[in-house]
C-alpha positions, 0 to 999 in steps of 0.5 A: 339594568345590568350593564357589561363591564369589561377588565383584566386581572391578574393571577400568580403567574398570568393575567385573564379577562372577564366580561362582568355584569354589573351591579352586583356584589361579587361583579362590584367587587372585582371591578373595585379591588381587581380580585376576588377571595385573592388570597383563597385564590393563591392558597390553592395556586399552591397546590396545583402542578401540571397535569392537576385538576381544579374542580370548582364546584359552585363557580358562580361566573368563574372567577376562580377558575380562570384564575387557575387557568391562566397559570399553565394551561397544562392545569385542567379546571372543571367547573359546575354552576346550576344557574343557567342565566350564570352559566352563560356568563362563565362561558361567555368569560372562558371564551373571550380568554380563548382557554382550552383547559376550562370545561364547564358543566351547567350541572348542580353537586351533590350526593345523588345523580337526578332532578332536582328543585334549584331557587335561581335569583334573577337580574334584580338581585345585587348578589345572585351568588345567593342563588341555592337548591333549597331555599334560606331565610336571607335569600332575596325574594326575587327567584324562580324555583327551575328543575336542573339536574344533579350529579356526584363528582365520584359517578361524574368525573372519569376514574381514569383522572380522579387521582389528578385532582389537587384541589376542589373549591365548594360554594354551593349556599350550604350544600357543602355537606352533600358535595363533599358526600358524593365525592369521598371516592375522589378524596380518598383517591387523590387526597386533595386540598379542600375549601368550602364556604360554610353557611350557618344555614345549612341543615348540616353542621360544620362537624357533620362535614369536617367528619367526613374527612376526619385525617384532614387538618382543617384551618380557618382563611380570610380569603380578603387578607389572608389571615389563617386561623386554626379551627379552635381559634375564637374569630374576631368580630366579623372575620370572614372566613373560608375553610381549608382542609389540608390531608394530614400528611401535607399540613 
């Protein structure tokens, strides 16, 4: 049985609450270091000025997104998480901060707009982050497979603000591929900051991805502590790694 658990955490500039339901990894995680991926978290922080944009696509219960909140509410987030149960539970955390600048759409990414097959973990689950459009040997065997709907970010975000947008954050389980795909409109538009989770998984390689976005320097981060790595460097046994991919005239 999942119980709440209520904290306040700091950002760079600020401080937000948020209501987690525990146990669970991500939840756990916070409750224990008052952080989650701190130093991905600073790193895009880095990018942002008034009037940017943050998408965070696959937001999980949105910890990165109140974070980028809490540092101007000039700053505009806009948010996707598929798992419905989920959703509920960032919005829950968007409400109790009272933040006007965080919109969150209960949608799933990808490079087509239409119904689609979403593999949703339920309360038994210890990480439900690991809840995916298509299904993986790793994932926990208590899911229901749920239809939802799909969008791109370049039909779904109005043109009027692609050019805003400074930084997108990618965790979608191995979808990252198809993100990306249905967004080049907005990256060559708005040129910005790139970071995604990469899972072996996925049934596109990491160069398939990083050659959608071939004048992007791309490095490698431990979002735990910091350590920044290029991509040709050999990891250290369990390094865990984000990657952030920064156009070549910012690097």
């Amino acid at each position: 049985m999942k119980e709440d658990f209520f904290i306040t955490l700091n950002s760079i500039t600020g401080t937000f609450n948020m209501v987690l339901k525990r146990p669970g990894l991500v939840e756990d995680t916070i409750s224990q270091l008052g952080s989650w991926e701190p130093h991905l978290s600073k790193m895009l922080c880095n990018t942002m000025k008034d009037g940017s944009i943050f998408l965070d696509i696959g937001a999980y219960i949105g910890y990165h997104s109140l974070y980028m909140a809490s540092i101007s509410p000039k700053i505009t987030c806009i948010s996707f998480e598929p798992h419905p149960m989920i959703y509920k539970q960032f919005i829950k955390n968007v409400e109790i901060n009272q933040m006007d600048n965080i919109v969150v759409h209960n949608l799933a990414v990808g490079d087509f707009d239409g119904n689609i097959h979403f593999y949703v973990q339920n309360d038994s689950c210890y990480n439900q982050a690991l809840s995916s459009i298509e299904p993986y040997e790793g994932i926990d065997d208590n899911f229901e497979k749920v239809d939802i709907n799909m969008v791109t970010l370049d039909k779904f975000i109005d043109d009027k603000i692609k050019e805003r947008v400074s930084a997108i954050k990618i965790d979608t389980q191995g979808y990252e591929y198809q993100v990306i795909h249905g967004a080049l409109d907005i990256i060559h538009a708005a040129r910005p900051v790139i970071a995604f989770e990469y899972h072996t998984h996925s049934k596109r390689s990491l160069k398939e991805i990083l050659n959608l976005i071939p004048d992007y320097d791309v490095y490698k981060i431990q979002p735990f502590t910091g350590e920044i790595r290029s991509l040709a460097d050999a990891d250290p046994i369990n390094f865990l790694n984000d990657f952030v991919c920064i156009p070549k005239n910012k690097s």
